[in-house]
C-alpha positions as CSV (number, residue, x, y, z in Angstrom):
1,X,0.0,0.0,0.0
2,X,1.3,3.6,-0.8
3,X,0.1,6.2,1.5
4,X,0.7,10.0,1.0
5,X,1.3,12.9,3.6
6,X,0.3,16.4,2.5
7,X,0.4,19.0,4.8
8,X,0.1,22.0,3.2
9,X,-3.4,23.7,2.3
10,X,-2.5,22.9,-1.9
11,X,-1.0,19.7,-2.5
12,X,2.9,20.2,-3.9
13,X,3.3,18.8,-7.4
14,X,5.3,15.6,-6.7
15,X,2.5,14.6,-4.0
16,X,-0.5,15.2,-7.3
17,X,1.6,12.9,-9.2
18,X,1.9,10.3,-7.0
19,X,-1.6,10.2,-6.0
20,X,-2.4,8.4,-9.1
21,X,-0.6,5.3,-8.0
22,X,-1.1,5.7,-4.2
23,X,-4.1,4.2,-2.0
24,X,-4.7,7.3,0.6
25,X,-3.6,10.6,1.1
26,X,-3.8,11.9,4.6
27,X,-4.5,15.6,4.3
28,X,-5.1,18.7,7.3
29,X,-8.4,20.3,5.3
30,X,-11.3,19.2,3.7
31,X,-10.3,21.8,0.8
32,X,-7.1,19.7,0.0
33,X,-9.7,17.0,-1.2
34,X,-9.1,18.1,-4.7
35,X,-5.9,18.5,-5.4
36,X,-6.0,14.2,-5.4
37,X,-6.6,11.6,-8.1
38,X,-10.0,10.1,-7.8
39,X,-8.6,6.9,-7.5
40,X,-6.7,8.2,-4.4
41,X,-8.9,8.1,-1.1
42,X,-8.6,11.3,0.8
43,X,-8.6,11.0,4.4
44,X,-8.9,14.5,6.6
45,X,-6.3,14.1,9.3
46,X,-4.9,17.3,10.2
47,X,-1.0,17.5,10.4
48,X,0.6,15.7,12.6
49,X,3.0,17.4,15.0
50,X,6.0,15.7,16.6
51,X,5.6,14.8,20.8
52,X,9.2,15.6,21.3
53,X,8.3,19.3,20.2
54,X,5.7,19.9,22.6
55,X,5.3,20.9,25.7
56,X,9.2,20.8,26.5
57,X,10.8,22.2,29.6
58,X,12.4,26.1,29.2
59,X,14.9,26.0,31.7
60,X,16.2,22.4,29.8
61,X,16.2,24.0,26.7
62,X,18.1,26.9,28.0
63,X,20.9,24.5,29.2
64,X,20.9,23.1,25.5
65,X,21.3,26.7,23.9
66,X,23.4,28.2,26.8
67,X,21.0,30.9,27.0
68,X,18.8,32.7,29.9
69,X,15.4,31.3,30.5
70,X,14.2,34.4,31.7
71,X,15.2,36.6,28.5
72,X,12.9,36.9,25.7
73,X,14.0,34.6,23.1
74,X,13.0,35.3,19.1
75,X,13.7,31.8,17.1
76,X,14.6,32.5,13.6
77,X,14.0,29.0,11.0
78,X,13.9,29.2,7.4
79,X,13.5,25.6,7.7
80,X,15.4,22.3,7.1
81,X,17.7,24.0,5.1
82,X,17.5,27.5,6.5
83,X,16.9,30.4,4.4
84,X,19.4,32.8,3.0
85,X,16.5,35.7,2.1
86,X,15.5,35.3,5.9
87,X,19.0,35.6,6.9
88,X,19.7,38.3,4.6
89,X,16.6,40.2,5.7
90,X,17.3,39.9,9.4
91,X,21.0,40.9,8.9
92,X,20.4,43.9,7.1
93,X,17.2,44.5,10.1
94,X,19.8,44.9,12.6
95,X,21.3,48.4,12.0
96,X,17.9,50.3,12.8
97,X,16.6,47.3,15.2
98,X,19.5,45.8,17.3
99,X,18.8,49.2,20.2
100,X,15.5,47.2,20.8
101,X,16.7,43.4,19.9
102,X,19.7,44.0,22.3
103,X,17.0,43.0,25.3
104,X,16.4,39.4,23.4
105,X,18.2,36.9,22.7
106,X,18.0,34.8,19.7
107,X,18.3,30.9,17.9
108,X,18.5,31.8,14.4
109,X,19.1,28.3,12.3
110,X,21.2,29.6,9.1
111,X,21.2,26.4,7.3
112,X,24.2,24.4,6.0
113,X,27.6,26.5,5.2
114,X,25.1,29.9,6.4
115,X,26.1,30.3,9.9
116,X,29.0,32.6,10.0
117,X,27.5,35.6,8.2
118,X,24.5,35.4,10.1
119,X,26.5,34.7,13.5
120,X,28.6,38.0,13.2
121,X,25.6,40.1,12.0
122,X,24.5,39.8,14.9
123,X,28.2,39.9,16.9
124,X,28.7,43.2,15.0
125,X,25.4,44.8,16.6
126,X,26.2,43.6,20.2
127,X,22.7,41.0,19.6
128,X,23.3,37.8,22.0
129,X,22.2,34.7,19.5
130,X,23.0,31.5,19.0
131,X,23.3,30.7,15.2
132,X,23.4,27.1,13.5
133,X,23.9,25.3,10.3
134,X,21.1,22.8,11.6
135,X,18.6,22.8,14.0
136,X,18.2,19.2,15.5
137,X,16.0,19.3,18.8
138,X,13.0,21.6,17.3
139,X,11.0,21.0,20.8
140,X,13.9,22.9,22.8
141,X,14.1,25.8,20.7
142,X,10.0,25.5,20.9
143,X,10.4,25.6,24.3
144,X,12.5,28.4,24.3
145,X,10.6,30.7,21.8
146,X,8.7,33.9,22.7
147,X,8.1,34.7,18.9
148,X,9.3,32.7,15.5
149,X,9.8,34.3,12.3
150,X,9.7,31.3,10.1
151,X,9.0,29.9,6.8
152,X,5.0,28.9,6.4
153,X,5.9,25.1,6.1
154,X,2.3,23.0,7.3
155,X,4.3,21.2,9.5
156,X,6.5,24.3,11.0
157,X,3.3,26.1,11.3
158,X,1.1,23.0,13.1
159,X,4.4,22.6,15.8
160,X,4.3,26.4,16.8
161,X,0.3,26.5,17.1
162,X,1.1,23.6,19.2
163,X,2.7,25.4,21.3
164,X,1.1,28.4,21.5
165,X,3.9,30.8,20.1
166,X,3.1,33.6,18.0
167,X,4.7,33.3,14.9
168,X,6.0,35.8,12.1
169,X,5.3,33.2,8.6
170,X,7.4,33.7,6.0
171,X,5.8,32.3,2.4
172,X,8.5,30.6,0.2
């Protein structure tokens, strides 16, 4: 049996294709319903969201980052892969907004071969953050997060309604 995951609101190309060979497509709106073969069944399931990214404990996460659990903390993801327009964007932000970003203090995951830009951005403008090629324990910088700016991934965005963080989303 061949079973598909969607969980964006329109189905991505390669996940259309592939619904004419596979048996069900588990999808997180009734509105998705189309985007399938009709030889595909459609099953509404919402996304699901990872247990090890909910409900985690700030003052363990703050041990993982090295970081104050009682600072307001911005997480920065451009996913997977990070982002170079979001790093680029928040880089060139930080002349006329590190006065008020000086009282957070940030994860910012740069993506592979990204960090070191991004990481003396914000050294340059006296911004406490810890920057990364690759984010690997999502529910710790979850638990950590007073705000995520963020690519509008399904997945990204059913993880930080999970956790009840307001989130800046960032379409691709």
């Amino acid at each position: 049996p061949i079973m598909l995951l969607e969980q964006n609101a329109i189905a991505g190309r390669a996940t259309r294709f592939l619904s004419r060979v596979a048996d069900v497509a588990c999808v997180p709106w009734e509105e998705c319903k189309e985007d399938f073969s009709p030889r595909c069944r459609v099953e509404i399931t919402g996304n699901p969201v990872r247990k090890n990214c909910i409900g985690r404990d700030r003052t363990e996460a703050a041990e993982r980052f090295s970081l104050d659990p009682d600072v307001k903390t911005l997480l920065v993801v451009g996913g997977s892969q990070g982002s170079v327009p979001i790093n680029s964007l928040l880089a060139s932000g930080l002349e006329k907004a590190a006065p008020k970003v000086r009282n957070f203090q940030i994860i910012h995951c740069a993506g592979p071969g990204n960090s070191e830009p991004v990481r003396e951005a914000y050294a340059r403008h006296g911004v406490r953050a810890v920057v990364m090629d690759f984010l690997d324990d999502m529910g710790a910088a979850y638990a950590m997060a007073d705000l995520v700016v963020c690519r509008a991934g399904g997945t990204t965005i059913a993880e930080i309604a999970s956790n009840g963080i307001p989130g800046i989303f960032i379409p691709y």
